[in-house]
Every structure is written in structure tokens, then in C-alpha cells.
N, C-alpha and C positions, 0 to 999 in steps of 0.2 A: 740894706742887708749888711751894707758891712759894719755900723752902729751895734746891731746883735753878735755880731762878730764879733768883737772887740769888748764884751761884754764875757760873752762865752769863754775867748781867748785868754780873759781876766783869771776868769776860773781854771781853766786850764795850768795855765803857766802856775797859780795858786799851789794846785794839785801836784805840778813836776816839779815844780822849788822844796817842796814837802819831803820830796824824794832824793835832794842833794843834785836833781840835772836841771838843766836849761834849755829852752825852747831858744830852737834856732832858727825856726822859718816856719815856712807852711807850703803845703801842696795842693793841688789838685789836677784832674783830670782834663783833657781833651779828648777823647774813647778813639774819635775815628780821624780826626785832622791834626795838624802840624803841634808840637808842642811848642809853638813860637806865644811868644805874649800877646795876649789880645790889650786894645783898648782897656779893656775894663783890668786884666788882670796887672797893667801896667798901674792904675789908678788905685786897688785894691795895694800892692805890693807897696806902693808909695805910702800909705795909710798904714799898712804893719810894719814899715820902718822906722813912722815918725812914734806912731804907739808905744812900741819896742822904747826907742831911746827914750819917750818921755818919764816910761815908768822908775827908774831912779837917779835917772839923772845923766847915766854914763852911757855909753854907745855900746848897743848887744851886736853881733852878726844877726841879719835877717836873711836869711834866701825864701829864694820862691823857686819853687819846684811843680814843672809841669810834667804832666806823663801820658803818653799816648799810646794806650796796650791795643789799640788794633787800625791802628793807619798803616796804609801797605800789605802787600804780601809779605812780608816779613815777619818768624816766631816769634821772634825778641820787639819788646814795648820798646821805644823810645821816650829818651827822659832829658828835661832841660832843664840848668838851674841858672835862675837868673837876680840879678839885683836893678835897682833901682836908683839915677844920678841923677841930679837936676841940672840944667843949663844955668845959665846966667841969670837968665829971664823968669827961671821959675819953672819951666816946661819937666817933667820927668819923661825919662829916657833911659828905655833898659838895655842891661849891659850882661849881654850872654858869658856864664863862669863856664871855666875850664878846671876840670876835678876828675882826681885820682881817687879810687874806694877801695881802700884797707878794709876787709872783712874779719869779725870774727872768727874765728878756730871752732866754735862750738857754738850750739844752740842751745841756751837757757833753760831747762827746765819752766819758771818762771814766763820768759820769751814765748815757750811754745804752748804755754798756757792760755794767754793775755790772745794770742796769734789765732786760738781757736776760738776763746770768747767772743772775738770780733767778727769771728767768720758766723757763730751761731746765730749774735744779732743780727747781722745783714742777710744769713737766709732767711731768716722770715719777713722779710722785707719784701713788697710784691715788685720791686725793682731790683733785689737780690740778682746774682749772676748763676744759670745755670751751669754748672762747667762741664755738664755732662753733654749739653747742646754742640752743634757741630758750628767751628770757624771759618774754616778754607785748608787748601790744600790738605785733605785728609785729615786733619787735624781738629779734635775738640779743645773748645775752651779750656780746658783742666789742663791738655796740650801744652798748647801755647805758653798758661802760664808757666807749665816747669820749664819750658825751653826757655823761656824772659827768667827766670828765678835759678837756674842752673850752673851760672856762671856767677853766680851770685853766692850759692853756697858753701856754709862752713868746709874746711879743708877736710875735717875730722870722720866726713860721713861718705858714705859710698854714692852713688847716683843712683841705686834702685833703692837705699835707707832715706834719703831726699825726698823720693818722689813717695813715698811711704807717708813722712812725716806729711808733706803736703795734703795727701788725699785724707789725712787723719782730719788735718785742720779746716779742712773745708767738707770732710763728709755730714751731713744731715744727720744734726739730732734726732734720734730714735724715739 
């Protein structure tokens, strides 16, 4: 999987250099357990580090971002960013980052565009997320995520304009 990866990743990174940015890692999920690195995503992580630097020669930032939106009772997802050292011997060994997140003031036009495109694609997905479904503590999935996405938001909007644009970006194409 991760040969397709890195394939795809080619393309990708293609795509955002087009655009004047830089790919600086990659994420994925753990839905219901710890966002601690598994086995594989430590092995995986290692492989987009070495990737990353081969492509011109110089050393990029890589992180690896895990994210766990429904381990615990707790609104708020858990998120871990981590990197990737080698021992002496060759072994990798990951090394949990400590980070600060400076958020934008506004939200893009552009941004909350792209933000719904992707929400259209994955609803039709039959592994799509209903968010209208119930989570725990009284709370549906649509919930939970403005509470994980809440503290998160541009300064410039209100918490009921927030949860507006949220339910826009993820309401079902008609």
C-alpha cells in the first residue's frame, strides 16, 4: 500500500507545487483508539520521510498526524503529530511534536469551497459519516464535530455563523 502511496503522493505534491505550496506530512485516522503511532504507521511515516528528502535532494519537514474524533467521552477529537528518528542500528522511533496553532482570521471563499467539495465526494461514499446519527452524551455527530472544530475557528465569525458554514459544508447535495 504504501508503493501506491507514494505514487499517488507524487501526484499530489505535483499538484500543490503548481499552486506555490508544500506538502508537509500526512494524516490519518484512528476513529475510536489512542492517536499514539502504530507499528505500521511508524514504518509508513519512515517511508514519507525518506520519500520527501529523496525528491530533490534537500530535507522537507514531514509530520505525521494522527487524529482520533471519537475515543472517550470527550466533544473534542484528539490529535498527535509525530515524526520519525532512527537509532543507531537503523530501528525507527517515533518522536511525539509539541505545537502551537496560529489560525487564520477568516475563512476563504476558495477554502470553503474545496471544504464542501470534499464533503460532497465522501457523502456518497457508502462509508460516508452520517452526522445527523447520534454519538453519546446527547450529542450527534454533526455535535461533536463543531465542538472538535470550535476552538478552532476563524476569529472573524460568530459561533452560530460557524456552525452555519459547517452544516452548509457538509449538508447533502440535493
Amino acid at each position: 500500500a504504501v508503493v501506491s502511496t507514494q505514487s499517488t503522493g507524487d501526484k499530489i505534491r505535483e499538484l500543490i507545487a503548481q499552486q506555490d505550496m508544500t506538502v508537509i506530512g500526512w494524516y490519518h485516522s484512528h476513529p475510536t483508539s489512542s492517536p499514539r503511532p502504530s507499528q505500521h504507521d511508524i514504518v509508513c511515516q519512515s517511508v514519507h520521510q525518506q520519500h520527501m528528502r529523496s525528491l530533490d535532494g534537500r530535507i522537507d519537514p514531514c509530520l505525521g498526524v494522527i487524529i482520533s474524533p471519537f475515543r472517550g467521552q470527550s466533544p473534542v477529537s484528539e490529535m498527535q503529530l509525530f515524526c520519525v528518528m532512527h537509532t543507531n542500528d537503523g530501528r525507527p522511533v517515533p518522536m511525539h511534536l509539541e505545537y502551537t496553532c496560529m489560525w487564520d482570521s477568516t475563512i476563504s471563499q476558495e477554502l470553503a469551497t474545496e471544504m464542501r467539495a470534499m464533503a460532497i465526494l465522501y457523502s456518497h461514499k457508502q462509508t460516508g459519516v452520517k452526522f445527523h446519527n447520534h454519538w453519546r452524551n446527547n450529542l450527534t455527530i454533526f455535535q461533536k464535530m463543531v465542538q472538535s472544530l470550535k476552538q478552532k475557528a476563524p476569529k472573524d465569525i460568530s459561533d452560530n455563523r460557524f456552525v452555519d458554514i459547517l452544516r452548509h459544508i457538509v449538508a447533502k447535495e440535493e
